[in-house]
C-alpha positions in Angstrom: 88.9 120.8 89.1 90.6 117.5 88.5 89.2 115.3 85.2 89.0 111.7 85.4 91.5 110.4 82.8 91.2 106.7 81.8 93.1 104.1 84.1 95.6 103.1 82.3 97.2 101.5 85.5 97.3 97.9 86.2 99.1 97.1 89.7 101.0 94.3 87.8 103.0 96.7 86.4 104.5 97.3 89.9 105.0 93.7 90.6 108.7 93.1 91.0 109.5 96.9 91.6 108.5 98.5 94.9 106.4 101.4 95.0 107.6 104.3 96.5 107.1 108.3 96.2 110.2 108.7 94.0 109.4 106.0 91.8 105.7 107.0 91.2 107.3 111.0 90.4 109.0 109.7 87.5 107.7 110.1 84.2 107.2 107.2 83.0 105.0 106.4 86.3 103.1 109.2 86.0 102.2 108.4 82.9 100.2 105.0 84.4 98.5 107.1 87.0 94.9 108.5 86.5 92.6 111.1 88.7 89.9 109.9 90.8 87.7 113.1 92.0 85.2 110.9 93.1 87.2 108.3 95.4 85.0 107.0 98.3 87.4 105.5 100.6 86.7 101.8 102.0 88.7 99.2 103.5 90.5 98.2 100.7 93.1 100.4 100.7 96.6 99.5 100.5 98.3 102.4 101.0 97.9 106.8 100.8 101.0 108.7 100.2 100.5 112.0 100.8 102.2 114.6 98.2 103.4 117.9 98.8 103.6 120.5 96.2 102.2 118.1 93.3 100.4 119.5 90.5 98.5 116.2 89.7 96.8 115.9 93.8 97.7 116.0 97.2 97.8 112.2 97.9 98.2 108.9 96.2 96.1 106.2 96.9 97.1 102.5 96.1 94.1 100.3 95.8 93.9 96.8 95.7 90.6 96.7 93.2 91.3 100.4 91.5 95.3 100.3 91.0 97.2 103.9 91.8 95.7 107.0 91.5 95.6 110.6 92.8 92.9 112.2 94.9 92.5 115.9 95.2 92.3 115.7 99.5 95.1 115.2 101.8 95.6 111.7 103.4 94.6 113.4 106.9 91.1 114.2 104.9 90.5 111.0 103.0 90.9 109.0 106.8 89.1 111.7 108.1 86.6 111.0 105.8 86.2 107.1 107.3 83.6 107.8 109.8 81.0 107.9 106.9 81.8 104.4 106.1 81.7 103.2 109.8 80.0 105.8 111.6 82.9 106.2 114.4 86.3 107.1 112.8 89.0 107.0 115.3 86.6 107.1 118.3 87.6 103.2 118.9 91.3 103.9 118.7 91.2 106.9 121.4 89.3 104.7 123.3 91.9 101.8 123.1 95.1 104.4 123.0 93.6 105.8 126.4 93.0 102.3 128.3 96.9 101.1 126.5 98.1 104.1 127.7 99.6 104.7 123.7 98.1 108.4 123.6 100.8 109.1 121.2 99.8 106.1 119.1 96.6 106.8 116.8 95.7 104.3 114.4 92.5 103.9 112.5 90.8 100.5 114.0 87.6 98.9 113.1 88.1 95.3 113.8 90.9 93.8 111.6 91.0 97.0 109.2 93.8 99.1 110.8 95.6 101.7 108.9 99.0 102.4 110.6 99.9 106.7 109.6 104.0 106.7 109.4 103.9 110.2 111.1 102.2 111.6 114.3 99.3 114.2 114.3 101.2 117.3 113.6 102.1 115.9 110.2 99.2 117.2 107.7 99.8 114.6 105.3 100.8 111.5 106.4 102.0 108.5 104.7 99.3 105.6 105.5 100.0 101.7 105.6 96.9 99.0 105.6 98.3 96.8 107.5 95.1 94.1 107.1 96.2 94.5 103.4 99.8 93.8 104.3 102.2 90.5 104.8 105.5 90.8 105.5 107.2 93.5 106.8 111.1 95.3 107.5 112.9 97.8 108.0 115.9 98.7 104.9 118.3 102.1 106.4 115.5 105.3 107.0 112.6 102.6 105.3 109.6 100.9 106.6 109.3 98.2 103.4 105.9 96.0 103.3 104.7 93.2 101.0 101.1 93.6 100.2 99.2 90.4 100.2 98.4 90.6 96.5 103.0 91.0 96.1 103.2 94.6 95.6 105.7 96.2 97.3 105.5 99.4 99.0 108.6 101.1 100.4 107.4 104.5 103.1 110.0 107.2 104.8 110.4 106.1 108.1 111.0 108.6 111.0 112.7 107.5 114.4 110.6 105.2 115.6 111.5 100.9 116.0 109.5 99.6 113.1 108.3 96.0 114.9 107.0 98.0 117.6 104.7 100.7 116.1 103.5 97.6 113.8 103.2 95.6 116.7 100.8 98.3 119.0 98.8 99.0 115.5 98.1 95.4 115.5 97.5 95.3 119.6 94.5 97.8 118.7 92.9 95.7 116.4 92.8 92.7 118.4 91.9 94.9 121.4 88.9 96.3 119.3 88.2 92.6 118.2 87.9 91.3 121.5 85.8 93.9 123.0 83.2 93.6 120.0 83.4 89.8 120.7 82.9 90.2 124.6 79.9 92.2 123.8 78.1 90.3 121.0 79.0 86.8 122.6 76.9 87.7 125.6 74.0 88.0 122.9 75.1 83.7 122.1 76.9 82.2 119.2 79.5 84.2 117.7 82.1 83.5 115.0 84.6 86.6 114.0 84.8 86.9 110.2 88.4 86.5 108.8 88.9 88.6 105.4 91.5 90.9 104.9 93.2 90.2 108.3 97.3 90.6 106.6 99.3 91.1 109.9 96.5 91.7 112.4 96.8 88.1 113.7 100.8 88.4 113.5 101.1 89.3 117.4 98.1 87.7 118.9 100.6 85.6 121.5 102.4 87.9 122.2 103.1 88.3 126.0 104.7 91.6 126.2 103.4 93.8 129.1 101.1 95.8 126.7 99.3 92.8 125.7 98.2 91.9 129.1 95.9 94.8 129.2 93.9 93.3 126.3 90.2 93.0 128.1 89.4 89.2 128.9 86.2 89.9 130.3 82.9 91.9 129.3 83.1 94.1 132.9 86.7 95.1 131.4 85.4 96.2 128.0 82.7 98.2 130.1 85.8 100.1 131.9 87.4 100.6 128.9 84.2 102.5 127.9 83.3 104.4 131.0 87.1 105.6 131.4 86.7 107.0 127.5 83.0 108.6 128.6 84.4 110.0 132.0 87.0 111.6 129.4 84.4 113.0 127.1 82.3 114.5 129.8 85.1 116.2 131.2 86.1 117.7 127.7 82.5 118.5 127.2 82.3 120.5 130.1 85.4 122.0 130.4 83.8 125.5 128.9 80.6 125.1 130.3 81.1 128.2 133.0 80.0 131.4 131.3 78.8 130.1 128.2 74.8 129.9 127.1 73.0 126.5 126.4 73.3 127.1 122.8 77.1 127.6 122.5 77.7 125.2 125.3 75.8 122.5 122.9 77.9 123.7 119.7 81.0 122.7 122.0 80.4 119.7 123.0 79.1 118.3 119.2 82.2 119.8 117.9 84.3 117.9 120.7 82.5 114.6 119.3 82.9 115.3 115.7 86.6 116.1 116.6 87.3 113.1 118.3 86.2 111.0 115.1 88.8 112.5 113.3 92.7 112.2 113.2 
């Protein structure tokens, strides 16, 4: 079991220098990094590198209140972990990857919080980015390079993918998710979205790409984008139904739900 040492780490000291996995294995580095066993995640998150083979944890978390530190869980389980905080995980995001027709595009969306993952679903331990945390960003040679809004300066591996794009559709599902929740609650009268944390969430909002069109514009839109994902869900809750009892039918169908809160 991992001990809680005291944080010695201040994210100041990383101001000027960007952050990246082979500065934070050096020893001098290490020595500013502490254990958290007890990490709850939340939405202020910068960024979660996971680690492979690291005798200190199996991720890296930078925080923007709690400075760097390593967690004993894979990112995979800490964002896994996220429906306990908002009670849905990545349920929105399939929702809006299925109606944007991005089924290979997963981020973690709840309103302006998105956390971009810098490898697809087959990687176990993906390198996160908060980009609602995040304001500038580029691409240096086989680096994805973003400037926190605090100035700290994370550089991530990136695969083959065009950088401005995937931050681009991350973005699109976050003012997808936005509007939807404001169709919905202005039908109830008055409503005024909150703005904290919103980094480059706003960055694309005119854009008028194709993609962007499909953004719903009207509450019957947001109820299609809803009955398309339920349609989905009762087909994968059936799909084993023949031959099976009531009982195991019912464990099938809540583990189909708990999986699609997950990554």
């Amino acid at each position: 079991m991992f001990i809680i040492i005291e944080a010695k780490l201040n994210l100041s000291l990383f101001l000027g220098t960007p952050i990246t996995r082979e500065s934070l294995s050096h020893q001098a580095n290490i020595d500013r990094l502490y254990v958290h066993e007890d990490f709850v995640v939340d939405n202020l998150m910068i960024a979660v590198l996971g680690l492979d083979d690291c005798p200190y944890g199996k991720s890296i978390v930078i925080h923007a209140k709690l400075g760097v530190f390593y967690t004993d869980r894979t990112s995979r389980q800490l964002f896994n972990e996220y429906h306990d905080l908002n009670g849905v995980g990545f349920i929105p995001a399939r929702q809006i990857a299925q109606h944007l027709n991005l089924p290979d595009h997963l981020p973690l969306v709840y309103g302006h919080v998105v956390y971009m993952p810098m490898a697809g679903k087959r990687h176990k331990n993906p390198d996160w980015i908060g980009l609602h945390m995040v304001e500038k960003f580029r691409s240096q040679d086989d680096l994805a390079c973003f400037t926190a809004t605090n100035g700290i300066e994370i550089h991530l591996p990136k695969k083959q993918f065009d950088l401005r794009t995937k931050v681009h559709n991350a973005c699109l599902f976050a003012e997808t998710h936005l509007q939807m929740w404001a169709l919905e609650v202005s039908s109830f009268g008055k409503f005024s979205p909150l703005h904290q944390n919103v980094g480059l969430t706003d960055q694309f909002t005119a854009c008028l790409c194709d993609v962007h069109q499909l953004v719903p514009k009207t509450l019957a839109q947001v109820s299609s984008i809803r009955d398309r994902h339920m349609d989905k869900l009762t087909r994968d809750f059936s799909r084993n139904d023949i031959g099976i009892d009531s009982a195991e039918a019912s464990k099938e169908k809540i583990r189909i739900y708990h999986k699609m809160k997950h990554y």
